[in-house]
C-alpha positions in Angstrom: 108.1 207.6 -19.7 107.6 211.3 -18.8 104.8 212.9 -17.6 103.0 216.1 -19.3 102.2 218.4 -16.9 98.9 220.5 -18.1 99.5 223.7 -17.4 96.8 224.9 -20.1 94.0 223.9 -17.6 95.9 224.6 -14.7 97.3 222.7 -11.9 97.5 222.4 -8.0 101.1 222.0 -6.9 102.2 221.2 -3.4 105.5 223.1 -2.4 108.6 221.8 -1.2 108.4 222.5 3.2 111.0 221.4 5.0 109.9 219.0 7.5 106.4 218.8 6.6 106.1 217.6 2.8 107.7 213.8 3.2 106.3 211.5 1.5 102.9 210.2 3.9 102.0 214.2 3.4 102.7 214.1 0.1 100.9 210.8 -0.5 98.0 211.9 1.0 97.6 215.0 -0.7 98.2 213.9 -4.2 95.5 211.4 -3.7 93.4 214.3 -2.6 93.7 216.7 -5.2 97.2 217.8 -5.3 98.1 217.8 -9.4 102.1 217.7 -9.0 104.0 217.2 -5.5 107.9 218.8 -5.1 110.2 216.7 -2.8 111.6 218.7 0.5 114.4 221.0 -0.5 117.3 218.4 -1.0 120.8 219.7 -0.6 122.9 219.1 -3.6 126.0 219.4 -1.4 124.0 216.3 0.2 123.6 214.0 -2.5 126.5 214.9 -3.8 128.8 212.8 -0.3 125.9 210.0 -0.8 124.0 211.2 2.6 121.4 208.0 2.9 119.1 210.6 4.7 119.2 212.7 1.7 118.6 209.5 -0.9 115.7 208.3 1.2 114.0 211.6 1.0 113.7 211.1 -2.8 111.8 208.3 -2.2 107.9 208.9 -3.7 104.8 207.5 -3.5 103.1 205.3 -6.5 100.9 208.2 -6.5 103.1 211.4 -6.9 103.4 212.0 -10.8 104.4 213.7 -11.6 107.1 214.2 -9.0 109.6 216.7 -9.4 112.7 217.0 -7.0 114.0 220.6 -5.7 117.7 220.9 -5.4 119.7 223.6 -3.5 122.8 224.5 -4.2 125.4 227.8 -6.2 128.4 225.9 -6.9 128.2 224.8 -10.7 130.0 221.3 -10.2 128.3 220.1 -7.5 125.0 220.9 -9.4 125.9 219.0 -11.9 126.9 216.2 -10.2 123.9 216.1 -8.1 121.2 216.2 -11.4 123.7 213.3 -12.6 123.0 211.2 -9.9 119.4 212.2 -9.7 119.4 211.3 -13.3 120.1 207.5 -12.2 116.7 207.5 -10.3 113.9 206.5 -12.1 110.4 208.2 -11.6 111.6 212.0 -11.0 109.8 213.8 -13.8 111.7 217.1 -13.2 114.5 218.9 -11.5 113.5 222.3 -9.6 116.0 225.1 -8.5 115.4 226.9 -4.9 116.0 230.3 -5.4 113.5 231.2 -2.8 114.8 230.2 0.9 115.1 232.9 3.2 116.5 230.4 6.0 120.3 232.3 7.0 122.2 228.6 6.8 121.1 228.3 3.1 121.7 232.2 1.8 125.0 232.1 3.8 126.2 229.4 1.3 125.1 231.4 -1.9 121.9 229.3 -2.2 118.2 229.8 -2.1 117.3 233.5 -2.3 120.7 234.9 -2.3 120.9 233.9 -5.7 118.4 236.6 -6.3 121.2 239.0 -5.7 123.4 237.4 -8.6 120.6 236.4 -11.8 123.7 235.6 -13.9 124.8 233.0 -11.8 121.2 231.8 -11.3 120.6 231.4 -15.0 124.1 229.3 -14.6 122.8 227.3 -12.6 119.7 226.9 -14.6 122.0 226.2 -17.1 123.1 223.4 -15.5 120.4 221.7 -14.7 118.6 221.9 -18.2 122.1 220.8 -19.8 123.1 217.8 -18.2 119.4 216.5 -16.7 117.5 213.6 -18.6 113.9 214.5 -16.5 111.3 216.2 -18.9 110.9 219.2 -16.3 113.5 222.1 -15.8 112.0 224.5 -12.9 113.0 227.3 -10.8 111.3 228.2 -7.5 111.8 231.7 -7.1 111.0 235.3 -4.9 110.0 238.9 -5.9 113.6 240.1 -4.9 116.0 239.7 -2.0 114.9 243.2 -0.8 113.8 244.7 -3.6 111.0 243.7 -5.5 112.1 242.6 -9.2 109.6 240.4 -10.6 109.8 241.0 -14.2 113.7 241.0 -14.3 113.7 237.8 -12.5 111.2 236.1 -14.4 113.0 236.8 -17.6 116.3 235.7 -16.0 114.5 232.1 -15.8 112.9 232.2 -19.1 116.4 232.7 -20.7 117.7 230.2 -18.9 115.6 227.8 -19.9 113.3 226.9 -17.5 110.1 224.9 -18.5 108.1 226.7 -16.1 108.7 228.6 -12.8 106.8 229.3 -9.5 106.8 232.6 -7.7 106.3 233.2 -3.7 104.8 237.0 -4.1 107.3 237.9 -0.7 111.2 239.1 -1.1 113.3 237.5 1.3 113.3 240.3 3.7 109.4 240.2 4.0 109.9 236.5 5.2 107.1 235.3 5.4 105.2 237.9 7.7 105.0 240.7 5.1 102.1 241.2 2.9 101.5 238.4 -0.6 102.4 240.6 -3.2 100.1 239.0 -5.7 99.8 242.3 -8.1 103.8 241.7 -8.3 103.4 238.3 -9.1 101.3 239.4 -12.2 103.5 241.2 -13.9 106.2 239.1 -13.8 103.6 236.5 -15.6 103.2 238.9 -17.9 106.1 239.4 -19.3 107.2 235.7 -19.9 105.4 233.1 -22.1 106.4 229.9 -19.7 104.1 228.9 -17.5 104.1 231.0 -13.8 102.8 229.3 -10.4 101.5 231.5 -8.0 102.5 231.0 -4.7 101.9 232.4 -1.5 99.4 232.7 1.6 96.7 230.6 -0.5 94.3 229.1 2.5 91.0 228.1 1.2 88.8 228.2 -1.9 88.0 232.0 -1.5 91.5 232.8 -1.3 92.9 230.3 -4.3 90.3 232.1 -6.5 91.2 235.8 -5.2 94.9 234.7 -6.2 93.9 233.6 -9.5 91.9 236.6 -10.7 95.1 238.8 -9.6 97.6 237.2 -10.9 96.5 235.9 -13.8 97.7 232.5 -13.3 95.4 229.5 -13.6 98.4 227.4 -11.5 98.5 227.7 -7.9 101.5 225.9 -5.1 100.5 225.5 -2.0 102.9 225.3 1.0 102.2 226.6 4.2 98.5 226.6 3.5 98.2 223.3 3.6 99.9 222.7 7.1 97.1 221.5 9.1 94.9 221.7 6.4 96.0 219.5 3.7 92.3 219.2 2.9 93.0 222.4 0.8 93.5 220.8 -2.3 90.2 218.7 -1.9 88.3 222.2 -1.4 90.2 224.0 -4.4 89.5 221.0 -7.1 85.7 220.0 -5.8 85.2 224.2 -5.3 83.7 223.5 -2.3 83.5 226.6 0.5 84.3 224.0 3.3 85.5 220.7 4.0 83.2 218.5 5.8 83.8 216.4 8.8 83.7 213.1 7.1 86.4 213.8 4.8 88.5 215.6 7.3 88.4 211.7 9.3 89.3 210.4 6.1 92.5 212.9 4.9 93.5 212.3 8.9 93.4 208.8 9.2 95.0 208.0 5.7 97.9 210.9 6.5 98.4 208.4 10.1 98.5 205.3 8.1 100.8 206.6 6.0 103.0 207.7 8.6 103.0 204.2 10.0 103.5 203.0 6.9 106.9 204.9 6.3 108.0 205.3 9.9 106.8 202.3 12.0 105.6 202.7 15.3 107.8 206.1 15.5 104.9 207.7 13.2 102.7 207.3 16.6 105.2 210.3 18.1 106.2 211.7 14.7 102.0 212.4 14.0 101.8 214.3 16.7 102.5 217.8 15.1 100.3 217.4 12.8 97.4 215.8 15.4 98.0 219.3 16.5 97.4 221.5 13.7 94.6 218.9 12.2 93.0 220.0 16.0 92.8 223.9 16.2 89.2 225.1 15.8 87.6 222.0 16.5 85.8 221.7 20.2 88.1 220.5 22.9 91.1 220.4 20.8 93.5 221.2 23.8 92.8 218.0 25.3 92.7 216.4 22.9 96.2 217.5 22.0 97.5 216.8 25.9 95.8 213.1 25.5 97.6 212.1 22.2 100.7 213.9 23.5 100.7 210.7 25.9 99.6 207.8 23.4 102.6 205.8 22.1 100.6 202.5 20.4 98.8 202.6 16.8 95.5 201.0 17.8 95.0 203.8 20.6 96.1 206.9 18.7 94.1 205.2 15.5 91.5 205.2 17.8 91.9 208.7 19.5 91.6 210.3 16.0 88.3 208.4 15.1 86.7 209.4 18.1 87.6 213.2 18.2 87.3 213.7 13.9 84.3 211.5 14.1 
């Protein structure tokens, strides 16, 4: 059964972050707030030689729908025969296309951004997708350019392609992701479609998500980097609150470490570190507090190491 996705009232989205958005993170913010969670960027080159590492990253939570999966890839065959097999798997509401990595390895194979440099070949792939998946959602994730800043064009490309709906990071992929959000860019190319455009880019707190809203016109908003050591975000945007209290920073924390354990064992213990890191900064004594759970391999203790300094 597929899921609507209701993009009238508007929806938080988390983005697809390599390394970060697996599924405790994702668990843990769709029961949070988070509206619709993306998988990590899977590589269709990947699914398409059966990597297991690649298969168990489609795994999803109960929780996450709807879920929709982001494939990478520029070679038409291989597309299709990774939305074949990802048409197997039951509980993926939607296939999304990168066309917004700025990582070298990817744009030297013709994926992620660089396929901003050839929109024909894009929409083929979009093609693709839309043709041969049985998911309710057909999605691109896209940039303002490769170097030059192309909005409207680009949005159009996806709309004629057939995408369902589309979300723009409002950088080209020579800003990176150092250069200025381009949110009065991401406007226009919202206004001159009529699917429904995600804003993405730089969105931090409550202030911000509304700032990005009034520019860009778009009642949608994907959060990826934002919510890296702070995946509280999407608490704050749907209650509206101006900060995030203690209590439920303990409670986002401890359920993100459970999860971890959960999924990963007792390697979670070493694995929650990074984010024990980020979850820290601003918080009094955070840098011994990092160099103390740097040293903690058993649950109980580093369970008990976050309750004490959250608490």
């Amino acid at each position: 059964m597929s899921y609507e996705i209701d993009f009238e009232r508007g929806i938080l989205a988390l983005a697809p972050l390599a390394g970060f958005t697996d599924l405790p993170f994702r668990s843990v913010v769709k029961k949070f707030g988070a509206d619709v969670t993306f998988s990590e960027m899977i590589s269709a080159n990947a699914l398409k030689h059966h990597s297991a590492k690649t298969f168990k990253m489609l795994t999803k939570s109960p929780l996450e729908t709807p879920y929709i999966v982001q494939i990478a890839g520029s070679d038409l065959a291989v597309i299709k025969e990774a939305v074949l097999m990802l048409n197997d798997i039951e509980g993926i509401d939607g296939i999304d296309l990168n066309c917004g990595c700025p990582v070298p390895k990817v744009v030297s194979q013709d994926a992620g951004s660089s396929l901003l440099l050839n929109l024909p070949h894009m929409q083929k792939i979009i093609e693709t997708i839309k043709t041969h998946s049985n998911k309710r959602y057909t999605s691109a994730k896209v940039r303002l350019g490769f170097t030059t800043k192309i909005p409207e064009t680009i949005a159009k490309a996806c709309e004629e392609a057939g995408v369902d709906f589309m979300s723009i990071h409002g950088r080209t992929r020579s800003g990176g992701y150092k250069a200025e959000v381009d949110y009065e860019a991401i406007a226009r190319a919202r206004a001159s479609v009529r699917i429904p455009v995600i804003a993405n880019g730089d969105i931090t707190d409550y202030e911000k998500a509304l700032h990005v809203k009034a520019v860009t016109g778009c009642n949608s908003l994907m959060i990826g980097r934002g919510a890296v050591g702070n995946p509280w975000i999407f608490y704050q945007i749907k209650h509206a609150l101006p900060f995030v209290d203690k209590t439920k920073i303990l409670e986002i924390v401890s359920e993100h470490f459970d999860a971890m354990i959960e999924v990963y064992g007792r390697q979670g213990v070493s694995l929650f570190r990074k984010h024990l890191h980020t979850y820290s900064k601003g918080f009094r004594e955070a840098s011994e507090f990092r160099d103390r759970v740097n040293r903690i391999d058993d649950v109980d203790a580093m369970r008990e190491a976050i309750v004490v300094f959250f608490s």
